[in-house]
C-alpha positions as CSV (number, residue, x, y, z in Angstrom):
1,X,26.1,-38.1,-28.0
2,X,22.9,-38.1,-30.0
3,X,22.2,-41.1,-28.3
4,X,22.4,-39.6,-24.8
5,X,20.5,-36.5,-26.1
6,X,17.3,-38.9,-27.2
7,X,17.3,-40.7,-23.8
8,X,17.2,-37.6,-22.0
9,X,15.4,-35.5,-23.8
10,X,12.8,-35.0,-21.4
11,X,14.7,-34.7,-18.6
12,X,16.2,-32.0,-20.7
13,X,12.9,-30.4,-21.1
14,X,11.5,-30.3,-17.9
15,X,15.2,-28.5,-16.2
16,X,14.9,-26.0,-19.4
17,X,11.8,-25.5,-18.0
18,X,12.8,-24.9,-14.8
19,X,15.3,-22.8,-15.6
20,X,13.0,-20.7,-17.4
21,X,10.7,-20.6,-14.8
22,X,13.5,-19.3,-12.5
23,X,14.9,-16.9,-15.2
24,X,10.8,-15.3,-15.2
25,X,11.0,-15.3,-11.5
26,X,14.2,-13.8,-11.0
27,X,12.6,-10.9,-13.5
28,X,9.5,-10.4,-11.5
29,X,12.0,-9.6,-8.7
30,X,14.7,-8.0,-9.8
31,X,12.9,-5.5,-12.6
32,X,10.7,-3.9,-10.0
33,X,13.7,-3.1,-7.6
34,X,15.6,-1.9,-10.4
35,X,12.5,1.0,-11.3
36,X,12.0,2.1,-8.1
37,X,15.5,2.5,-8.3
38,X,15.6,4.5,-10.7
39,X,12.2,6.7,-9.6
40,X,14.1,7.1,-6.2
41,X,17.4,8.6,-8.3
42,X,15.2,10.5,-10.1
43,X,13.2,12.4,-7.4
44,X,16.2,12.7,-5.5
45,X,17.6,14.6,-8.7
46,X,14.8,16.6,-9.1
47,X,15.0,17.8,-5.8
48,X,18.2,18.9,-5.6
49,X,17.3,20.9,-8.8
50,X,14.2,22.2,-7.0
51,X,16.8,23.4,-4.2
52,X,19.1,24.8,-6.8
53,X,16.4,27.0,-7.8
54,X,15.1,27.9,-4.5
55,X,18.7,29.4,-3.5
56,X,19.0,31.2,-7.1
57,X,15.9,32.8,-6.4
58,X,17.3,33.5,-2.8
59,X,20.1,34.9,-4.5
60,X,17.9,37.0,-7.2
61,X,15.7,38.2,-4.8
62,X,17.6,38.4,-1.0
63,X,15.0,40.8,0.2
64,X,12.2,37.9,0.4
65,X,14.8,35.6,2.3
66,X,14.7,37.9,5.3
67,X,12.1,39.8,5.1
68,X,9.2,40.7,7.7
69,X,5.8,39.8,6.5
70,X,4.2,41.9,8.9
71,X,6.1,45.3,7.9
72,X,4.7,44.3,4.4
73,X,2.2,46.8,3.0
74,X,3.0,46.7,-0.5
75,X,0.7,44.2,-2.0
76,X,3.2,43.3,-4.8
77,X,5.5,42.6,-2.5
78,X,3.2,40.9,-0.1
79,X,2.3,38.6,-3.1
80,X,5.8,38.2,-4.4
81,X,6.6,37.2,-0.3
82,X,3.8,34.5,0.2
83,X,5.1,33.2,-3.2
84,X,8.4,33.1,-1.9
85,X,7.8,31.1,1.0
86,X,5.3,28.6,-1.2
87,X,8.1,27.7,-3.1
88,X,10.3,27.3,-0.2
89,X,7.7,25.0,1.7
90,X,7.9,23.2,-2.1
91,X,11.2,23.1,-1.9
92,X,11.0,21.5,1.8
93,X,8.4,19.0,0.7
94,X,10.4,17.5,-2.1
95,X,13.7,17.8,-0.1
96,X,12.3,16.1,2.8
97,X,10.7,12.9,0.7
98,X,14.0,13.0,-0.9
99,X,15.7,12.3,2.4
100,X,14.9,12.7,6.1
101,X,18.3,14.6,6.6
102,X,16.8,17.8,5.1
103,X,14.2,17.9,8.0
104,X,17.0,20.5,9.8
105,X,18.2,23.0,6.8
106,X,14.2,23.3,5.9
107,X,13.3,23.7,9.7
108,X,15.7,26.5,9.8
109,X,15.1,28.7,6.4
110,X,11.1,28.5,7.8
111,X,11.9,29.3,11.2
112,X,13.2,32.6,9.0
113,X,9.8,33.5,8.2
114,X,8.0,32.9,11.4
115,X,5.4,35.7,11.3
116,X,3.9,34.5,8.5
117,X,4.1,30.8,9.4
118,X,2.4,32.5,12.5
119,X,0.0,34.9,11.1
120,X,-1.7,32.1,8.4
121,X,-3.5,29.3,9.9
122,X,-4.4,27.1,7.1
123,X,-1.7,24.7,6.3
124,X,-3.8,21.6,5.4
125,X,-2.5,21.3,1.7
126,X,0.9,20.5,2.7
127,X,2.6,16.9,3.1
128,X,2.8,15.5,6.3
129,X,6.4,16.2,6.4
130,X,6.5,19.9,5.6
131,X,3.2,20.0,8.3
132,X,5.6,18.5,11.1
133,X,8.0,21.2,9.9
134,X,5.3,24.3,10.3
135,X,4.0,22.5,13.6
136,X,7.8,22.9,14.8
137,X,7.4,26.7,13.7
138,X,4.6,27.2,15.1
139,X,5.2,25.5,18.2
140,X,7.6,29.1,19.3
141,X,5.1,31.6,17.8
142,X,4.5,34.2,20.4
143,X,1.6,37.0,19.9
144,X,4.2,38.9,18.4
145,X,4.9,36.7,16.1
146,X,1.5,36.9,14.6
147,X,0.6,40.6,13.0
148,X,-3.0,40.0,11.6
149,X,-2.8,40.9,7.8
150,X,-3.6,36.9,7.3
């Protein structure tokens, strides 16, 4: 055997080459789909955590869920309001990147708050997919949709 082993030895060399070589190639494949893996997992996770905390606060604070911005005079609660709906066009953003099949629940809490989707008209600082989402909103705003107190 020993024999065998000292006439082939570099034959031997060159495939344990190769097989390193494929080994290093395999990694360079396989390790980058296993991280974005892993990143997609985790961003789906956070979220649904983002969501879970978007319907607690719905929960804490029902008021804000249906309530009309332009009957707001109360500048705390005009200010707690706009917050409200920040968070929920957060909560749409990461929901939406998560997974496309969000695009209808999120279409349907905003089209809740149409007068003040109406009544702002800035809405560049937004990701495209929550500004396809306000663009649908928007799309039905009537002039009574919009009451002025941007």
């Amino acid at each position: 055997m020993w024999d065998w082993l000292g006439r082939n030895s570099d034959r031997l060399q060159a495939l344990g080459g190769l097989v390193t070589a494929l080994a290093a190639l395999a990694a360079l494949i396989i390790v980058p789909m296993q991280i974005a893996s892993a990143d997609r997992i985790q961003r789906d996770q956070a979220a649904r955590d983002i969501y879970r905390e978007f319907l607690n606060l719905t929960v804490q604070r029902p008021e804000l869920a249906r309530a009309d911005y332009c009957a707001l005079k109360d500048p705390k609660e005009r200010t707690a309001y706009e917050a409200y709906v920040d968070y929920l066009l957060y909560t749409a953003e990461q929901l939406t990147e998560s997974s496309p099949d969000w695009r209808g629940p999120m279409a349907g809490y905003l089209a809740d708050h149409r007068g003040f989707i109406c009544s702002k008209a800035d809405w560049g600082d937004y990701s495209e997919g929550v500004a396809d989402l306000v663009k649908g909103v928007r799309a039905d705003c009537t002039p009574a949709d919009i009451c002025g107190q941007d």
